[in-house]
C-alpha positions as CSV (number, residue, x, y, z in Angstrom):
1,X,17.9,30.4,10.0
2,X,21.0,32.1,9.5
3,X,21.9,35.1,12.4
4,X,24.2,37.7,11.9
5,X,24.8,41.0,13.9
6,X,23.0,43.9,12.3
7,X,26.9,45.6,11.2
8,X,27.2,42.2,9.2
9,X,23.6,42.3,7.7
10,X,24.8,45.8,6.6
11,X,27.5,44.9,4.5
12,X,25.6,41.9,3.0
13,X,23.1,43.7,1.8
14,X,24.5,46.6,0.1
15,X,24.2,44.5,-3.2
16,X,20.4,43.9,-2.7
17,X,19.1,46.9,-0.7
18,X,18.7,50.8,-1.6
19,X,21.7,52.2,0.2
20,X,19.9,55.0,0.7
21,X,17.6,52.9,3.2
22,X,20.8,51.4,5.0
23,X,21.9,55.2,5.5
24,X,18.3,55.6,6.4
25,X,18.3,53.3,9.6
26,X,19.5,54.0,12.8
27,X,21.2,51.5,14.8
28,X,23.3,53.1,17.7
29,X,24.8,50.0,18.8
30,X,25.2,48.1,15.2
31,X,27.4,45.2,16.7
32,X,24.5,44.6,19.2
33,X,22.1,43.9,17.1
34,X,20.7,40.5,15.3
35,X,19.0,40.3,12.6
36,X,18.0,37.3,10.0
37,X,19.5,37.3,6.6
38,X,15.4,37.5,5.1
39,X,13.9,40.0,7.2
40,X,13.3,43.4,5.4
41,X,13.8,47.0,7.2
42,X,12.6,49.8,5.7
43,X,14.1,53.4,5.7
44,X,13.8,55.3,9.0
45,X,14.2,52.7,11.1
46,X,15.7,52.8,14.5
47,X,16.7,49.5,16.2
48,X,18.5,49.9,19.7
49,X,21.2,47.4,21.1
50,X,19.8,43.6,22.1
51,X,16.8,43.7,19.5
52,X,16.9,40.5,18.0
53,X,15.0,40.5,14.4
54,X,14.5,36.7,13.2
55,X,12.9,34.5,10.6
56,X,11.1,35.9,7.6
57,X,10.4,39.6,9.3
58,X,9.5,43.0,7.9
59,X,9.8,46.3,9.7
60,X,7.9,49.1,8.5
61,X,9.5,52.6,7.9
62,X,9.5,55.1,10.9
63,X,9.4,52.4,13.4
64,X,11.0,51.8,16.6
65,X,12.4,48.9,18.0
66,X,13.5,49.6,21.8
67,X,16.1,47.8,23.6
68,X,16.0,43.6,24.8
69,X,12.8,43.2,22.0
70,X,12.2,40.0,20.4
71,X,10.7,40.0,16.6
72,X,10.6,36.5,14.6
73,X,8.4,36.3,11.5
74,X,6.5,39.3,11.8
75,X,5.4,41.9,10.3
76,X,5.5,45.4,12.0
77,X,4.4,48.2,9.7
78,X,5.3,51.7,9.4
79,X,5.0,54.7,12.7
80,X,5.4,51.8,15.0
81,X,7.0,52.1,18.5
82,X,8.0,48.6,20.4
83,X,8.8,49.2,22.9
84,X,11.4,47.8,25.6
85,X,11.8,44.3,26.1
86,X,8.7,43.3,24.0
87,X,8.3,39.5,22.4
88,X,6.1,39.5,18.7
89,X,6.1,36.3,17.1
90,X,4.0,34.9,14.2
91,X,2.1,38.3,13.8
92,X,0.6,40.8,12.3
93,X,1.0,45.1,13.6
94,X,-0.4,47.6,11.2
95,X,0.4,51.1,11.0
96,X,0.5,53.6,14.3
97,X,0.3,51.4,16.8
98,X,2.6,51.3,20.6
99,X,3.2,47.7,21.8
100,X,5.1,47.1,25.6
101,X,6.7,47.5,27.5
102,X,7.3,44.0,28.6
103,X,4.2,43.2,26.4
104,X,4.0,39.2,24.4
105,X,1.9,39.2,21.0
106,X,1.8,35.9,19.9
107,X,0.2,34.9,16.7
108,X,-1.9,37.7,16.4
109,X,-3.0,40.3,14.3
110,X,-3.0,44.0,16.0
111,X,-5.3,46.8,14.3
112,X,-4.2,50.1,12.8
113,X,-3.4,52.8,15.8
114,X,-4.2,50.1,18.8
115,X,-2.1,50.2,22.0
116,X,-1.0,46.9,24.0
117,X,0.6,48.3,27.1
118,X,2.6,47.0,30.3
119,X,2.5,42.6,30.2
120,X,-0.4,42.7,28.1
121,X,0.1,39.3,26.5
122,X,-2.4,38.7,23.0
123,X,-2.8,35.3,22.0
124,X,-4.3,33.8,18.9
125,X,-6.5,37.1,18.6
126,X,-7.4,40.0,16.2
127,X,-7.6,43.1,17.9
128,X,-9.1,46.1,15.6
129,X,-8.6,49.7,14.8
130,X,-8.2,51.8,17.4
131,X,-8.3,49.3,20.4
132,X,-6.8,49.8,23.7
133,X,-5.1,46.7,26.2
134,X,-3.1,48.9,28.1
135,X,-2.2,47.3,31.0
136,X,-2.2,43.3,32.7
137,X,-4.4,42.2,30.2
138,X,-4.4,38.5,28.9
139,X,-6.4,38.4,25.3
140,X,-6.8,34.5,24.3
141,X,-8.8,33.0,21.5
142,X,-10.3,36.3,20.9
143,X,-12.0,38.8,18.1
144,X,-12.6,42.2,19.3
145,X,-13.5,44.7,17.2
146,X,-12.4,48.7,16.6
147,X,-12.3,51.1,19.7
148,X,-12.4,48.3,21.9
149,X,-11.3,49.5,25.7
150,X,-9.8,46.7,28.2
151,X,-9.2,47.8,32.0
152,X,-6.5,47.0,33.5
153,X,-6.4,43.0,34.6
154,X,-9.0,42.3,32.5
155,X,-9.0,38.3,31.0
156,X,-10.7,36.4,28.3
157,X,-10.6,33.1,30.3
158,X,-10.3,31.0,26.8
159,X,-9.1,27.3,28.2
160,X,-11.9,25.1,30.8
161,X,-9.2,22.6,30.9
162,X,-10.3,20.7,28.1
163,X,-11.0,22.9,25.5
164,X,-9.9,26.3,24.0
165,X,-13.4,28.4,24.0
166,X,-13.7,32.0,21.9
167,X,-14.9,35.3,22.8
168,X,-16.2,37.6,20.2
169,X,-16.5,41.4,21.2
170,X,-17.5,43.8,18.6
171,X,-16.8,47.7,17.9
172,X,-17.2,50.1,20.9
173,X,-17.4,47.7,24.2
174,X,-16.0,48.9,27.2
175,X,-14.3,46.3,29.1
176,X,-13.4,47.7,33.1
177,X,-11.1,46.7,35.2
178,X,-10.3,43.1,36.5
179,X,-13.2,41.7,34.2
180,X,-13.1,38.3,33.8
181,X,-15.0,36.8,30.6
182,X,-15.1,33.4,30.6
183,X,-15.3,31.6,26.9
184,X,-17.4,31.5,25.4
185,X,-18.7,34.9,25.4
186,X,-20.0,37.4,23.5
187,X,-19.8,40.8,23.5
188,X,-22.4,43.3,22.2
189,X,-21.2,46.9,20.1
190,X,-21.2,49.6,22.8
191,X,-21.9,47.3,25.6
192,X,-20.4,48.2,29.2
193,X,-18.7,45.5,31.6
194,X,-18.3,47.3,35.1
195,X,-15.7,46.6,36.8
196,X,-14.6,43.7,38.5
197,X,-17.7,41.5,36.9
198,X,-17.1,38.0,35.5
199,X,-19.3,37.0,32.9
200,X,-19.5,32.6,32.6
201,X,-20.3,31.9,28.7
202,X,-22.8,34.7,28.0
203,X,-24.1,37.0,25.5
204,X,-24.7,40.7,26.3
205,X,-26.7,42.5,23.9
206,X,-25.6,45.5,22.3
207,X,-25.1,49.4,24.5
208,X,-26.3,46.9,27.5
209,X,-24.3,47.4,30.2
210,X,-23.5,44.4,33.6
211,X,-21.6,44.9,36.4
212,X,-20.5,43.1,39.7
213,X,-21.8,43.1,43.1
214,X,-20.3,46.3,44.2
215,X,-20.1,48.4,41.0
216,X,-24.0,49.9,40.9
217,X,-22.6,53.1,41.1
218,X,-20.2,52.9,38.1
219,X,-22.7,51.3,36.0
220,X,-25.5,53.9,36.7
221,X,-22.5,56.9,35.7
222,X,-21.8,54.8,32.6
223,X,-25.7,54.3,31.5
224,X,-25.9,58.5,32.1
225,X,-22.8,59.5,30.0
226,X,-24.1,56.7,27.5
227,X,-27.7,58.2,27.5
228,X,-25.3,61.9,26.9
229,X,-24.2,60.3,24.1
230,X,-26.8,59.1,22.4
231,X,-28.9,62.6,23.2
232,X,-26.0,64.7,21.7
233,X,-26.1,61.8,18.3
234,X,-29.8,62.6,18.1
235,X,-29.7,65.9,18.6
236,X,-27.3,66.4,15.9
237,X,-29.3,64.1,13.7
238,X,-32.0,66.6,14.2
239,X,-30.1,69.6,13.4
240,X,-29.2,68.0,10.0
241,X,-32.8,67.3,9.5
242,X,-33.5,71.0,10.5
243,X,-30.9,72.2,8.2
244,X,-31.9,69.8,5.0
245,X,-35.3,71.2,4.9
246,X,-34.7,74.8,5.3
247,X,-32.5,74.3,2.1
248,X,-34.9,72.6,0.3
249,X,-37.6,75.4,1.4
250,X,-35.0,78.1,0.3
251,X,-34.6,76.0,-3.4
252,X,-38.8,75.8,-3.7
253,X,-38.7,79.8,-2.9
254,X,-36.5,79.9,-5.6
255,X,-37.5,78.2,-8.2
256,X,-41.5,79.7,-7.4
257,X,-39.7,83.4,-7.9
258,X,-38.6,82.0,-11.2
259,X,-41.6,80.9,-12.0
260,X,-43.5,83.8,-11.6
261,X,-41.0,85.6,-13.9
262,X,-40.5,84.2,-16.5
């Protein structure tokens, strides 16, 4: 895998690339910057001094790459921000999403408009649309669906020192703080894990919610918004009802008044 600084990448590819996307991106620092002879940058790209972009890569337009991050055959699409001192290897981040600081993806594949914060490390996972791991958060062995929340510390304990185990946790769960799911688990759409609970190879059901020892009064102000929630849903499932048959009672008064005159 050949290495060159990003100035040298420059000059060979003016043969092969759009010159208008090498004026495109921005590289304040082009001598401190390494890049692999196959990766692919698209136009609008900014890439800050000590990124190192190796292997077969491709960087998306509009994207960021911030200072002492590591990219090696990834893709990273466009209106992506890594940020600073970030390690992505053998993945997959589609469009919109904010990855770091200090954050390790690692054979992965990160929905579109997800966040993976502060040493969040994502391991042999697909995270979906729309899915939060902002901050501490280890993610091993697991699928998790769209709009996914994880608190802050929260682990999918994958490995019981013999075996890797999976977790599965679809759309909508709400993963608090310091939870600790041990593999394998499963997690129900719209399901709530309190705080600080540690679930040991279960399967909660969907909108159910479990907590720990001392989090009764978190779960009861979760089951009330989610009760909220589901009101305001129904109620505007009625209102659309309501609205669907005045119209059609407005059409029938209609169509009796032609009718009647002919």
């Amino acid at each position: 895998m050949k290495i060159m600084t990003f100035y040298e990448w420059r000059h060979a590819s003016i043969k092969k690339v759009d010159p208008l996307i090498l004026k495109s991106i921005q590289c304040p620092e082009p001598k401190l910057v390494w890049v692999s002879h196959e990766c692919i940058i698209e136009k609008n790209v900014t890439l800050y001094p000590m990124v190192h972009i190796r292997g077969k890569s491709g960087i998306g337009e509009n994207t960021t790459i911030d200072s002492g991050s590591y990219v090696t055959d990834s893709t990273i699409c466009a209106n992506c921000h890594v940020h600073p001192h970030t390690i992505v290897e053998d993945s997959f981040i589609d469009e919109g999403c904010e990855i770091g600081p200090h954050a390790f993806i690692q054979t992965s594949s990160i929905g579109k408009g997800s966040h993976v914060g502060f040493t969040a490390q994502i391991k042999r996972s697909v995270l979906g649309t729309h899915t939060r791991a902002k901050h501490h958060c280890y993610i091993g062995d697991t699928n998790a669906g769209d709009e996914i929340n994880f608190g802050a510390g929260s682990i999918t304990a994958n490995y019981d020192g013999i075996k890797k185990r999976p977790t599965v946790i679809e759309r909508g769960a709400f993963i608090g703080t310091n939870v600790n799911l041990v593999a394998p688990c499963i997690i129900g759409h719209d399901a709530l894990i309190a705080a600080g609970t540690t679930l040991r190879k279960e399967k909660i059901n969907p909108h159910a919610a479990r907590c720990g020892e001392q989090c009764y009064d978190q779960l009861i102000m979760v089951k009330k918004k989610y009760a909220e929630k589901t009101k305001e849903q129904l109620s505007d499932i009625e209102m659309e009802k309501k609205e669907k048959i005045e119209k059609i009672e407005i059409i029938a008064e209609i169509a009796q008044g032609y009718e009647g005159n002919p």
